[in-house]
Structures are given as C-alpha cells and as structure tokens.
C-alpha positions, -999 to 999 in steps of 0.1 A, spaced: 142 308 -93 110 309 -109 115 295 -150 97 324 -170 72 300 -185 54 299 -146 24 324 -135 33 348 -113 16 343 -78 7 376 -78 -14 371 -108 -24 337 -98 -39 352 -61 -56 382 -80 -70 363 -107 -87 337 -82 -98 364 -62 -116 379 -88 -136 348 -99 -148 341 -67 -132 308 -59 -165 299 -39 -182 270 -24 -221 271 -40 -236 279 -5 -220 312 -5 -246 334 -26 -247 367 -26 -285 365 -23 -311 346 -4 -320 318 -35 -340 282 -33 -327 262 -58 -343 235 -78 -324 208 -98 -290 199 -93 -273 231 -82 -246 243 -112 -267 223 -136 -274 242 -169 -311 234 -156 -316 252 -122 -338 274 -114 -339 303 -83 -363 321 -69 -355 359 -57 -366 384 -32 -377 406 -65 -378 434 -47 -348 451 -66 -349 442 -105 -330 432 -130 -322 405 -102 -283 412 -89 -267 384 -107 -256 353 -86 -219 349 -77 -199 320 -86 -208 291 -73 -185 267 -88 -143 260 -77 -117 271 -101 -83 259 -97 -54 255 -124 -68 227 -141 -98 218 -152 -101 183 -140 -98 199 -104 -123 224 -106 -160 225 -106 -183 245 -131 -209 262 -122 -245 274 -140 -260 310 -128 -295 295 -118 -327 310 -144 -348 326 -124 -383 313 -120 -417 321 -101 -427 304 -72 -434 270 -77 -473 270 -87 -473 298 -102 -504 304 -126 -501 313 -163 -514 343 -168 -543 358 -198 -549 393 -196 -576 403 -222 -588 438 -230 -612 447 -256 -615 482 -267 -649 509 -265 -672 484 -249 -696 496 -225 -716 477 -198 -743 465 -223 -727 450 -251 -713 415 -237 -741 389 -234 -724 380 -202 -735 415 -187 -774 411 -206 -759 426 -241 -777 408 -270 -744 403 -287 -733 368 -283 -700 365 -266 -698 333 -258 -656 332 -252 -668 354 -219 -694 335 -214 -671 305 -203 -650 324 -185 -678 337 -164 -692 307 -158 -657 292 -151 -654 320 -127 -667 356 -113 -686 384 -131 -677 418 -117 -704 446 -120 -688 474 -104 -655 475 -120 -642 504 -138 -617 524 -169 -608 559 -173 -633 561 -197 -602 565 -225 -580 546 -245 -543 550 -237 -554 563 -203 -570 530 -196 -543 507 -208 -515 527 -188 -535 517 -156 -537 482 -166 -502 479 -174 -490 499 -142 -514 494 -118 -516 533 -113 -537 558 -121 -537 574 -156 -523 610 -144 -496 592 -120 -478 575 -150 -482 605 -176 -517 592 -196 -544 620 -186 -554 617 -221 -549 598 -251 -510 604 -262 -519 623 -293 -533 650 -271 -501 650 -245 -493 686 -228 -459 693 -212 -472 686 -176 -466 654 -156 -497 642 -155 -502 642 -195 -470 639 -208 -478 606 -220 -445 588 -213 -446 563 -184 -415 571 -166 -389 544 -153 -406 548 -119 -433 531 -129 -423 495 -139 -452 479 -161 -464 441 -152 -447 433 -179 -414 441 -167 -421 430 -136 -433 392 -145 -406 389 -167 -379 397 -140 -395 370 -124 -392 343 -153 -420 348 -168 -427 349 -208 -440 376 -217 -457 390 -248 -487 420 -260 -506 411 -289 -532 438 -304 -532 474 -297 -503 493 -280 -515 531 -271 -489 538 -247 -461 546 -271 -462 589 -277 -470 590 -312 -438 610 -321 -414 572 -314 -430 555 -337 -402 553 -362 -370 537 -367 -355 562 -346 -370 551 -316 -363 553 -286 -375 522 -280 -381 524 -239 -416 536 -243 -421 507 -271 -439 472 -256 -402 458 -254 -389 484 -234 -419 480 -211 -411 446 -205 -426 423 -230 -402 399 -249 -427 399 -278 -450 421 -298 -475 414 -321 -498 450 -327 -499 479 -339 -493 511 -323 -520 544 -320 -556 542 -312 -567 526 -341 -559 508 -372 -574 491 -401 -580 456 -395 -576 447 -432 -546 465 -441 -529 473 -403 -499 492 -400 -483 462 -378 -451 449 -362 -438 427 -352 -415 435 -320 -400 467 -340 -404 460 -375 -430 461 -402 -448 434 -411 -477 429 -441 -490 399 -436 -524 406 -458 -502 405 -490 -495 367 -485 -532 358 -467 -561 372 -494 -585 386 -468 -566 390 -441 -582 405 -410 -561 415 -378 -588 402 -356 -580 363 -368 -543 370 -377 -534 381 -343 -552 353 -328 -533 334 -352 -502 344 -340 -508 342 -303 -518 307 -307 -487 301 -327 -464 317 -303 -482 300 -272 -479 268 -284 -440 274 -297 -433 285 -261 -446 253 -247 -432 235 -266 -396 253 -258 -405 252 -224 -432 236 -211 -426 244 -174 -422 281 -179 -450 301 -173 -465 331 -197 -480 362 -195 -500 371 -224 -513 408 -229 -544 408 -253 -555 436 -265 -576 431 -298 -583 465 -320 -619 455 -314 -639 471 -315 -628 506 -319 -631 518 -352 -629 514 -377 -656 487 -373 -644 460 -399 -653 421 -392 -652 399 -421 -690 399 -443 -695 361 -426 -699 376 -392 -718 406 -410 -741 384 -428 -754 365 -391 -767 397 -378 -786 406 -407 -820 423 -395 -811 422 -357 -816 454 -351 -844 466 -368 -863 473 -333 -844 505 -332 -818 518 -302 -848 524 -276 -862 488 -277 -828 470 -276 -820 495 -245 -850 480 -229 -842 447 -238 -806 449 -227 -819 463 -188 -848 432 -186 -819 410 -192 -791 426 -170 -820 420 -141 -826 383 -150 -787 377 -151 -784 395 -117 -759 420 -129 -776 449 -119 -795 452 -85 -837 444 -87 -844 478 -79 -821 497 -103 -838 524 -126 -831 530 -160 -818 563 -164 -838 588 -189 -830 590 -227 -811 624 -237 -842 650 -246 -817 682 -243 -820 688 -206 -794 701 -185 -781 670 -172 -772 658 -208 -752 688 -215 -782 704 -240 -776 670 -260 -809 652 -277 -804 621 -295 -836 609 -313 -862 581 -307 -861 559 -331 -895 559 -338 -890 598 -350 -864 583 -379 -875 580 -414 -868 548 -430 -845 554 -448 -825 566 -415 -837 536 -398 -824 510 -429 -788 529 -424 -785 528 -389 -793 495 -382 -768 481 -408 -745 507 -386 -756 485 -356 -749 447 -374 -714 457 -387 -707 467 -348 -721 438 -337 -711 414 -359 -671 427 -347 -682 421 -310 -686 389 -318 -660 384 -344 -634 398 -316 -652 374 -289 -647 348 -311 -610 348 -322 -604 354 -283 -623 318 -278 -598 305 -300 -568 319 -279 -582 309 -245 -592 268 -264 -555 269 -275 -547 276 -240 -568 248 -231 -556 223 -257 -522 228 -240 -535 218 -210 -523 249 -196 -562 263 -184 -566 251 -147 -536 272 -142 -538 301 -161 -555 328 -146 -578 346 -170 -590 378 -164 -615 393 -196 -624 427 -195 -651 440 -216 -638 474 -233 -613 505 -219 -639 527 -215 -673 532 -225 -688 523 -261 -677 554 -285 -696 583 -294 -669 593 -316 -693 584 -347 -714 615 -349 -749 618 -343 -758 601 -380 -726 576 -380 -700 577 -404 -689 554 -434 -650 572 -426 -638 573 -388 -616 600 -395 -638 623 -412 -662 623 -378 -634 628 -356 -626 659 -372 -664 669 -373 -674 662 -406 -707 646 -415 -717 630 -445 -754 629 -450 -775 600 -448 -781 593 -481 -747 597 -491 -738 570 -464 -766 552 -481 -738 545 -507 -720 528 -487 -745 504 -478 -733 473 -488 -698 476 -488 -700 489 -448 -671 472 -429 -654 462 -459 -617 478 -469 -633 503 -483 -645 517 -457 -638 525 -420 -671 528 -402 -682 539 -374 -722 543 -357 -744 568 -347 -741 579 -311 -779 567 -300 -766 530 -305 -733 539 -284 -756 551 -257 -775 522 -260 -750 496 -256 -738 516 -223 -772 504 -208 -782 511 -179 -760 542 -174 -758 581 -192 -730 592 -214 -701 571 -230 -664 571 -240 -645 600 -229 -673 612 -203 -652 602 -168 -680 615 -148 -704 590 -152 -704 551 -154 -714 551 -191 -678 563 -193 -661 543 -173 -683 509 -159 -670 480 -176 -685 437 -177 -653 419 -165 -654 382 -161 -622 363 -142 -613 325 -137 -583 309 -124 -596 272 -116 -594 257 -83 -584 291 -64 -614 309 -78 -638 280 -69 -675 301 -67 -680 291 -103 -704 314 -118 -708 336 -89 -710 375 -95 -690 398 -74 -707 438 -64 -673 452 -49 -660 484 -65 -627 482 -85 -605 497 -113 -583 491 -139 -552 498 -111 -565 469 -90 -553 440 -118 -517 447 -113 -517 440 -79 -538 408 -85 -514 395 -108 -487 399 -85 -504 383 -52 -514 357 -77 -481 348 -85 -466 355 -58 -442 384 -72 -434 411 -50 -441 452 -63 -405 464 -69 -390 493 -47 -361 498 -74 -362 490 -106 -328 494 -127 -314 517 -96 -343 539 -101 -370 540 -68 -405 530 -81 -439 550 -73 -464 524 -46 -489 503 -68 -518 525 -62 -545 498 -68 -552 470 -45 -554 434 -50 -591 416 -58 -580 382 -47 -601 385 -15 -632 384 -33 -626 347 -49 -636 328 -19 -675 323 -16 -674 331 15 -660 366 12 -687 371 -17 -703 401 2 -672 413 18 -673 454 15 -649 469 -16 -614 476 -2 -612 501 -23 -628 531 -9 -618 560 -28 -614 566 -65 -609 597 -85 -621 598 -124 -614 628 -146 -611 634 -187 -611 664 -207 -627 683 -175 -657 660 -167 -647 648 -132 -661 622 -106 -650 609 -70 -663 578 -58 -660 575 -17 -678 547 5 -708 540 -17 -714 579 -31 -704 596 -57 -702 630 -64 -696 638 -105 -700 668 -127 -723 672 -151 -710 676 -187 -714 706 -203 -709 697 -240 -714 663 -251 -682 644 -265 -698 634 -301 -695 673 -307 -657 668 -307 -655 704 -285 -675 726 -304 -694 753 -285 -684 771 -251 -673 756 -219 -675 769 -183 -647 775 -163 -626 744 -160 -629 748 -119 -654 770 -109 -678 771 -140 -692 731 -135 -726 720 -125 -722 689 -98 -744 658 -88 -745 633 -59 -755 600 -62 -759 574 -29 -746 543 -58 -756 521 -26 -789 525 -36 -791 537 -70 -766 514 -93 -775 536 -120 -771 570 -113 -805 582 -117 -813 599 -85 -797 633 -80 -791 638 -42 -773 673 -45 -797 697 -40 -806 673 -2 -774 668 7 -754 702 3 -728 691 30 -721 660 11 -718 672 -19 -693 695 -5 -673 667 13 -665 647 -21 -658 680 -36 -626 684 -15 -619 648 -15 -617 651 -54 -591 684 -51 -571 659 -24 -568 630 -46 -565 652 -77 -532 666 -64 -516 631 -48 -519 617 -84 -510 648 -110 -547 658 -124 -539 691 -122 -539 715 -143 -574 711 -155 -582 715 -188 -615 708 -206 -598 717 -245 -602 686 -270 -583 692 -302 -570 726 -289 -545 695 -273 -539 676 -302 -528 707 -323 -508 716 -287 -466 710 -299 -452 678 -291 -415 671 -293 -407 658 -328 -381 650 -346 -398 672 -373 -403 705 -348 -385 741 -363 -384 720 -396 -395 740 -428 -374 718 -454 -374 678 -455 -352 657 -484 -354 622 -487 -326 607 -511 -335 565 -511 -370 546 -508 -381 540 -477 -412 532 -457 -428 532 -428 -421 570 -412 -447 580 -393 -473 608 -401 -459 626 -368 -426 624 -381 -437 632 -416 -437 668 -432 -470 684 -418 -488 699 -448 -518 705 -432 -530 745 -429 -497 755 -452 -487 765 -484 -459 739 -491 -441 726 -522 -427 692 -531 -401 686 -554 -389 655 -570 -358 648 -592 -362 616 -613 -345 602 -638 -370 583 -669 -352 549 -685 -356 538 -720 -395 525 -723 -408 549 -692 -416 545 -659 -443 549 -635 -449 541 -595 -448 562 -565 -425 588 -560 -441 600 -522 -472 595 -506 -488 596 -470 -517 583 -460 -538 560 -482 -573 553 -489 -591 570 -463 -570 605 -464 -532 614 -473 -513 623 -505 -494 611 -535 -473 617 -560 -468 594 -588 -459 587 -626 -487 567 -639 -482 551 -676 -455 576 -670 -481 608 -668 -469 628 -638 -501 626 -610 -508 642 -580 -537 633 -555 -551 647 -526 -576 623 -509 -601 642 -486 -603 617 -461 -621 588 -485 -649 616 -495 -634 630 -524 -607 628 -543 -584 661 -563 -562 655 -588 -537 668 -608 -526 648 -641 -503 659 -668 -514 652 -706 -484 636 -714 -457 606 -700 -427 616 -694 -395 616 -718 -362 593 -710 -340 609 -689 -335 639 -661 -370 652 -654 -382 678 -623 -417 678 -609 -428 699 -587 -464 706 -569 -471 738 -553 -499 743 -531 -512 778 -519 -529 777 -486 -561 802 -483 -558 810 -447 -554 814 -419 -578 794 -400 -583 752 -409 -597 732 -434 -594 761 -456 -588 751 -495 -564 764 -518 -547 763 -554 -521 732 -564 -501 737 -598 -481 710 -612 -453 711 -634 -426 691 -648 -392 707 -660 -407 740 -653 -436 744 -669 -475 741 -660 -490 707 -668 -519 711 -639 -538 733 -622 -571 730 -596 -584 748 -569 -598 729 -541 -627 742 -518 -615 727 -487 -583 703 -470 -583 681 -445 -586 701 -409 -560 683 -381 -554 651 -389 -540 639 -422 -536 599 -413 -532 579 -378 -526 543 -391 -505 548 -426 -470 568 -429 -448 583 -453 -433 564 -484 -408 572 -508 -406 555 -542 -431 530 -534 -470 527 -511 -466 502 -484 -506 504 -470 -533 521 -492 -535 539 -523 -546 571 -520 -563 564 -555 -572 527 -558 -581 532 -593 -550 540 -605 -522 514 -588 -518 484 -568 -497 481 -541 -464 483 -538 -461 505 -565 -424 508 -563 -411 536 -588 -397 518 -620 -375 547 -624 -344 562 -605 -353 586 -580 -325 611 -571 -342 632 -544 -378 641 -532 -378 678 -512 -403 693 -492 -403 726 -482 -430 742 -458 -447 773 -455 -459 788 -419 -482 774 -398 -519 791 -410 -533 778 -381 -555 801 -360 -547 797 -326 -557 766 -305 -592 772 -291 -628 766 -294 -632 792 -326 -605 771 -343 -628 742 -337 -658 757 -350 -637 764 -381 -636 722 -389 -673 725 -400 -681 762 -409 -654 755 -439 -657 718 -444 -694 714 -444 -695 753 -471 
C-alpha cells in the first residue's frame, strides 16, 4: 500500500509527459546549434519562414531529482553565421541634385565615403511622398499595397489609403528581429495614422509594434528640430530643457551612437539593424547658425546658374549619361501645368538677398544632416563593426519640396495652408531664419533646382523630379567595385528584399498565424559584382501615382501624365477628370535620362500600351479609386477618438494629447470653460493650450490677470487680457468664440469673462484654415513645447493654482464642403 506521502503514478506519468522528458536531438524544428547545446549561451538558426519562431521543445531530462536530470536552455535565435550589420539611412525631400555625390554643390561628404566605399545608383526611385515612401522601405511593397497612397493625414476609407499597414505585411523590422537581430528607428516615423498618437494607443502601428525594439523619433511629417515633440519608445521625452541649444539633428545622432555602442558592448556578436531616418531636411529647415554661417553668400548666382552648375557636374561625375538634356525651366506652358517660376535675373534685389538666405539655411541643414550621419556611420566604424555592416544611404523620400510657396515662407505651416507672407515682411525675419523662431521653408525655383536634371518635385509621381533619388550603398568585401556607379532601375520596394538575401533571412509566409502578401520588390544584390555592372534592371515594371499625377515605367519607356496644377498651389484651381480628363507623355528613358523628349504624339500605339499596363498594375496593388483632391483628403473624417464629440472635460494636468485627438476648434463657434480655485498670494500658469509658437491656443493667468491667445500661425498674435488678477479663491473663466461662417479661415468675435462678467472682447479678421498644429498637442495646467506667446511665460508654465476642471464644448462644423471652392476659400479670406 502506497503511504500517502508518495506521488501518485498517474500524476507522475502525466506530469513527465507533459515536460517532454526528451533527449536534445529530438526538436521539434530543423535547428543548427552553436555552443554547448542547453548552455544558457546557444544559439539556433530557423527556417524563418513562420514567425514568431515555434518555440523549441525541451531538450533537457527531468527525473525526480535533480542530481539525475539534465537542464536545458531554449537556444536564442541568431542569423546565419556572417551575417552583416545592417544601416539603413533615409533623408527626407531631397531630390537628385542636392547631394555632392550626385553633382549637388552641397557638401555631403558622409555619402561621399560611402560611395566611394561602394556603388552610386542613378536610377533609383520614391513615391515622390513622405509616409508613402517610408512604408515601401519598411515593407518592401508598394505604397497602395500596405495602405500609404498618401501621407496618413490625408487617409480615405479605402485599402489602398487607409494608412495602416496591415499584419500581412510584416515590416524589416519585424522580420530581422525574428531572426536575432537588434533592432531600432531613430528620426522620423510617418507610418503611424495620426489619430494613435496618444497614450491610448494602439500601439501595433507604433515603431515597436512594427518590429523595432527601440525608438528614438518623433512621429508626423515634421517637427521642430529645436523643440521636437519626441519619444522615446512610447513616452515623451524633452531633452532640449537639459542641453541649451539642443537640435534633434545632433541629439538623435547622439543617441544612436550611444545605443550602438551600449549594444556592443551587451553583445558584441549580435548583429543590429538600425533604421535612420533624420527629420532633415523637410521643414521646418532649422540647422544650428554654425552650419548657417559656412554657406554665407553661396548662392548669390541665383537658382538658374546653380541648375547649370549642378548638370556640368552630374556629367563630370558620370551620374547622368553624356548625352542627357537639361529639361526646360517652367515659362507657363502646358507641360508645367500653366506654372512659371521666375529667372532669377527678373528678381529685384531685395528678392534676390531673401531668397538666397532661403537657399543657405537649406543648405547649411543638408550638410548639418550629412554630417551628424558621418558621425553615426564613424561610430560604426570605431566599433570595428564597418566591413560588415552593410550601409545603404538614400538621398531624400521623394523629390526636394515645393511645399514653400512660390516666394518661400519664414512659417511652414502658414504655406501649406496657402498663405503667403510678402517679401519684405519675410525680410524680418532675415537674420533669425532657421532659428526657434522660425520654421522656414524656400521658394519653389530653388526646389526645382535642386531636382536637377529633371521637371517637377515632391508630390509630382509622374515625373523623376518627384520620385529619382542619389543612393549610395557599401557593404565591404561583398560589394568590392569600389566607387563604381550602377544605371539599373530600382525602388524603394527593392531594399527589403536586399536586406533579406543579404542576411540570409527568408520573406515570411505567416507571420503571427496571419498569411503575408509576396515582397513585391526584388533584390539588388546582383548588381554588386563588377562584372554584372551592365547587367539589364530586373525590375521591369513599375507603377508611380500621387494625388492623380501618374507614371508607368516598362522596359526602358515611360509613359506619365502631365500635371495639371502644380503642387506649390496646394490644389487651388480646377482639375480634369481624375481618368479621362489627363494629358499623357512618352519618354524612350533609354535614350533620354531626363525626360525631355516627348515621344507621344510618334508613338500613338505605345503610348496606348503603357496606358493599360498602368490600369493592370494599378488594380494588382490597390491604386484605385483615383482621386486628384489635396486638402479635400485631409479635412476627409478619420476615425478618432474625438469623432460625434461636441463636449470635452479634462479634470488633472496632463500633456502630450495629440492635436487629432484634441477638441477641433477650427471653423466653429466653441466655448472653454475653466474652474479654478486662486490661493492666498495669486497664481498664474497655464490652464489649456494647443499648439505653441507657430499656431495654437492658450489660456492662462498671468501675474494672475486672466489671458487668452490665439496665435495665427506665428503671423499674428490676438489676445484677450483682463484688467485685473484674480481674487483668492473659486473663480470661472470662460472664452466664447463666434464663428462667422460657413466657409474656412473665416474670423470671428471671442469674449472673455471671469465669474460671469465681460473682462475682454476682440474681433478677429481671420482663423487659422485646416490645420491648427502637426508637431505640439494639448496641455492642461501646464505648456510642454512652445508658448503660444513667448513674451509672456517660460516653459513649463505649470498652473500655481488648483485647477478643478477645464470644459470644452463645440459648436457645428462651419465648414463648406470638401472641394476645390473650400480651398480657394484658404486665400480669398486669409490673404482680405
């Protein structure tokens, strides 16, 4: 008889059974282990093919003891033995001609090495957008096949533009790391929809739901590089309050290096893949006055001389063919879309003084941006990690911007929105341009320029000065035809599957159960040897469309529409029929690298060829519907957490929540209340604000005076100020705003009182049209970013009193409906 003290050999059986009392041969899966199998060491290699990777049974012996049984270790998974590191560096609204590696006369000498380390690549292409681009990169898909056929702040409720990257499209990110790779994203993260950007999450369309184990950016198109709104994996971070003169260009390069070397110095023999993605040099274009002061005078030969200069040396360099032409300046002809950008020899000088300074800030980034990158790839190098890290720079995500207005701006986000401010009151500005008090951004004749030797620029997909981009790539001792340039044409798509043949990772067919879409781009690594040097492309066929303007490349031709608006008019005026109503050209790109022979009118039956080639690839990859609207999308609903919301109370200080999560006060009557209580003495501080310096809100005590401002997107400045401070104790202030629409950027009439009663008053001629902030949020009892008034506080600001509740409640939507008139209402109102 068994004493009661004894296992039962039922329970015995069944609990052996269960923890797999297993010799170590007997995997599950196919694994090649290194080390001393069980060792907390080991490493495995896996098939990779379904990820996560199934986890490895048992290997180990149990028995009743201990002493007679065996532990085991699951293995870590690792990369093939040989593996390289790998550096994946993107810049932002380059075009061809900016880099001195592709005949630019901005020196970027961190591409420089690399070239000459490696292989230039002259026909390589973007989307000729942001977020569009960097979903390609990142998925090795097209835009539309992933959800990015524009930028995510103007994402419909169609597959192709939903911008949310499904979980059947597994990023490089989450691919290497399934693999045992470290990886991390430093810089700019457009690939989130702009409505997750809080707290709230969901986090799966965040960089660490995409794979990366660390994050070091900021999220949106742009952001200021001396104040960013930045994280840190999920959590705000503000460094500049600890680092007088902070600038996100150097402090993200200061963080890379940090994190690369505390990596190697964890683990030496595990290899990284580093994402770097540098705001630069979108705008706003801010380098530190240093670089500023080195390109002092640079460009006073104007935009037409440095366009000839760029092409002489793009033909010395060999990155263009001998015989290409330079295609003609844009004089208002049909092929430009009716758009005419001045000579420079037409300017006056006082025109000429501003728009070269426009051109030195800009170029003094390029090189501030090329720079810090030097320092990543030399930390690389100090590690002695570089003969095995493959490094692959690419020169910009699409073309250089025209997003600056004809006459450039000294405030992004008043040209965006179609507001110009005149020349000589940008003249004020002079001095201080790309410094925190300003957000600049340059005339459109320089961003054609610097897209040399092509027409058009960002956001035009139909032509190369959309969507050709310099791209240098190195990877010693495999890519061995040092300095050697490469004609074969590529896209974004194609790095993916070059960074998996590299290292020698398999494209998943699951990924967490769920069956993945093919890799649509194809590997370059066939081009590295010498030999293969003037192998033809294996990529064949592309498709390129954005906002309408559409291209198909096929076998050496392409056939591309001809724009009929120009993008620096942000949509204003009428466009054709998105199908039927478009003008198209054909270019033989064998012959002309430039696009500067029109073939269509010779070859009809051509033409006609690559026009249903473009409907077949259009529908394999989700480009339909069509639609050639611009903000009509942006104003287009989103889901929210704010949509069917008229009423908003915040109870505690917070900060951080996102403007698209924020009450929308824009086009609206709306009123905010606040209940505060006053201590003994006064108070002052921020009660709510959002936005900051260069457009947004606040409502404050100040020397306890209740104030309310309304910054007009840095231009001017409205306010409301009481006579006197408040009392101790229980107070109520509200502001009440009265909307004159409909239509946008209409003006309006704010009261404030306190306890009832009328302590301000002022009509305003105008509000801001669409877009209140992109790269500050909403904060209650305190400013985290900007002031919207920087004569009145410094930052943080935090409200000395006790706040008991801050309501908003919303009037209707004024809006007029979403279309081209609504557009022409930015200016007609704004500019009155």
């Amino acid at each position: 008889m068994l004493r009661s003290n004894r296992i039962p050999i039922a329970f015995l059986l069944a609990f052996v059974g269960a923890a797999g009392c297993l010799a170590a041969g007997n995997l599950a899966i196919a694994q090649e282990i290194t080390g001393t199998p069980g060792a907390p060491s080991a490493t495995t290699t896996v098939d990779g093919s379904y990820l996560p990777n199934p986890p490895s049974r048992f290997g180990g012996v149990i028995n009743l003891s201990a002493k007679d049984s065996k532990p085991y270790w699951p293995p870590n998974v690792a990369p093939a033995k040989g593996s390289p590191n790998v550096l994946l560096i993107l810049t932002d609204d380059q075009g061809y001609g900016i880099s001195s590696t592709f005949g630019g006369v901005i020196p970027t000498p961190a591409m420089d090495r690399i070239a000459k380390m490696g292989l230039r690549y002259t026909q390589f292409h973007s989307t000729a957008l942001c977020s569009p681009s960097r979903a390609a990169i990142i998925t090795g898909r097209n835009h539309h096949s992933v959800g990015f056929g524009v930028i995510a702040e103007q994402a419909t409720g169609y597959p192709g533009y939903d911008s949310t990257i499904g979980v059947n499209n597994a990023t490089v990110g989450r691919i290497l790391k399934d693999n045992g790779f470290a990886t991390s994203w430093f810089g700019k993260n457009h690939n989130t929809p702009d409505y997750q950007y809080s707290v709230a999450g969901p986090f799966d369309q965040w960089p660490s739901g995409m794979g990366f184990d660390y994050f070091y950016g900021f999220m949106g198109g742009e952001t200021d590089q001396w104040t960013p709104w930045l994280f840190r994996d999920h959590t705000q971070i503000f460094p500049w309050r600890e680092k007088p003169g902070f600038n996100l260009i150097t402090g993200m390069a200061d963080d890379a290096i940090k994190y690369l070397n505390q990596l190697n110095a964890t683990a030496p023999d595990k290899p990284f893949f580093c994402y770097y993605a540098p705001g630069g040099t979108h705008a706003p274009h801010q380098p530190t006055q240093e670089w500023i002061d080195r390109f002092k005078g640079k460009f006073d030969m104007g935009w037409n001389e440095m366009r000839k200069q760029i092409f002489a040396n793009q033909k010395r360099l060999g990155v263009i063919p001998p015989n290409t032409q330079l295609t003609d300046w844009p004089q208002g002809q049909a092929e430009f879309g009716g758009a005419t950008l001045p000579e420079w020899d037409t300017l006056s000088a006082v025109e000429k003084k501003l728009f070269a300074r426009q051109a030195e800030v800009f170029a003094a980034y390029v090189a501030y941006t090329d720079h810090e990158i030097g320092r990543v790839i030399q930390a690389v190098d100090d590690m002695g990690k570089l003969d095995n890290t493959l490094i692959i720079y690419i020169s910009g995500d699409n073309g250089t911007s025209a997003e600056g207005s004809t006459i450039g701006t000294p405030f992004d986000m008043a040209a965006i929105q179609g507001i110009d401010v005149p020349v000589e009151d940008q003249m004020k500005f002079y001095d201080a341009w790309g410094s925190p008090s300003t957000t600049p951004h340059m005339s459109v004749a320089w961003s054609w320029a610097f897209d040399t030797p092509f027409k058009w620029t960002k956001q035009v997909a139909s032509h190369f000065g959309g969507t050709r981009q310099g791209m240098v790539m190195a990877w010693p001792g495999h890519i061995t035809d040092a300095g050697g340039i490469r004609t074969q044409f590529h896209h974004l798509i194609d790095i993916v599957p070059t960074l998996l043949e590299a290292t020698g990772v398999k494209a998943p067919v699951m990924v967490d159960g769920v069956a993945q879409k093919p890799i649509e781009g194809v590997s370059m690594t066939y081009t590295w040897d010498k030999a293969n040097a003037n192998l033809p492309s294996t990529r064949t066929t592309q498709y390129f469309e954005m906002f309408g303007n559409r291209a198909i490349y096929h076998e050496g031709w392409v056939a591309a529409t001809t724009p009929p608006n120009a993008p620096w008019f942000m949509g204003v005026g009428k466009f054709p029929d998105v199908i039927n109503g478009y003008k198209w050209e054909l270019y033989n790109i064998a012959n002309d690298y430039s696009e500067s022979n029109d073939l269509a009118a010779e070859n009809p039956e051509k033409l006609r060829e690559l026009q249903e080639l473009f409907l077949v690839e259009a529908a394999k990859y989700q480009v339909f519907p069509l639609d050639n609207s611009i903000l009509p999308r942006i104003l287009a609903p989103k889901p929210s957490y704010t949509a069917g919301r008229s009423e908003f109370t915040y109870t505690t200080e917070l900060s951080g929540v996102p403007n698209s999560a924020a009450p929308n006060i824009l086009a609206r009557s709306y009123t905010i209340t606040a209940n505060v209580e006053v201590p003994a003495g006064g108070a002052e501080g921020m009660i709510v604000t959002c936005g900051g310096r260069f457009g947004g809100y606040g409502l404050y005590l100040l020397q306890g005076k209740p104030v309310y401002v309304y910054n007009f997107l840095g231009i001017e400045k409205f306010r409301w100020e009481g006579a006197d401070a408040l009392s101790p104790g229980k107070h109520t202030l509200v502001f009440d705003f009265t909307y004159d629409g409909p239509g946008m950027a209409k003006g309006g009439a704010g009261v404030l009182s306190v306890d009832g009663k009328q302590v301000a008053s002022l009509k305003v001629p105008h509000t801001i049209p669409a877009i209140l902030t992109i790269d500050e949020s909403l904060d209650v009892g305190m400013d985290t970013r900007t002031a919207v008034d920087d004569s009145d506080y410094k930052l943080p600001f935090r409200f000395t009193g006790t706040l008991s509740q801050v309501n908003f409640k919303l009037g209707p939507s004024m809006m007029s409906p979403a279309d081209q008139a609504a557009v022409k209402e930015i200016k007609k109102n704004v500019n009155n």
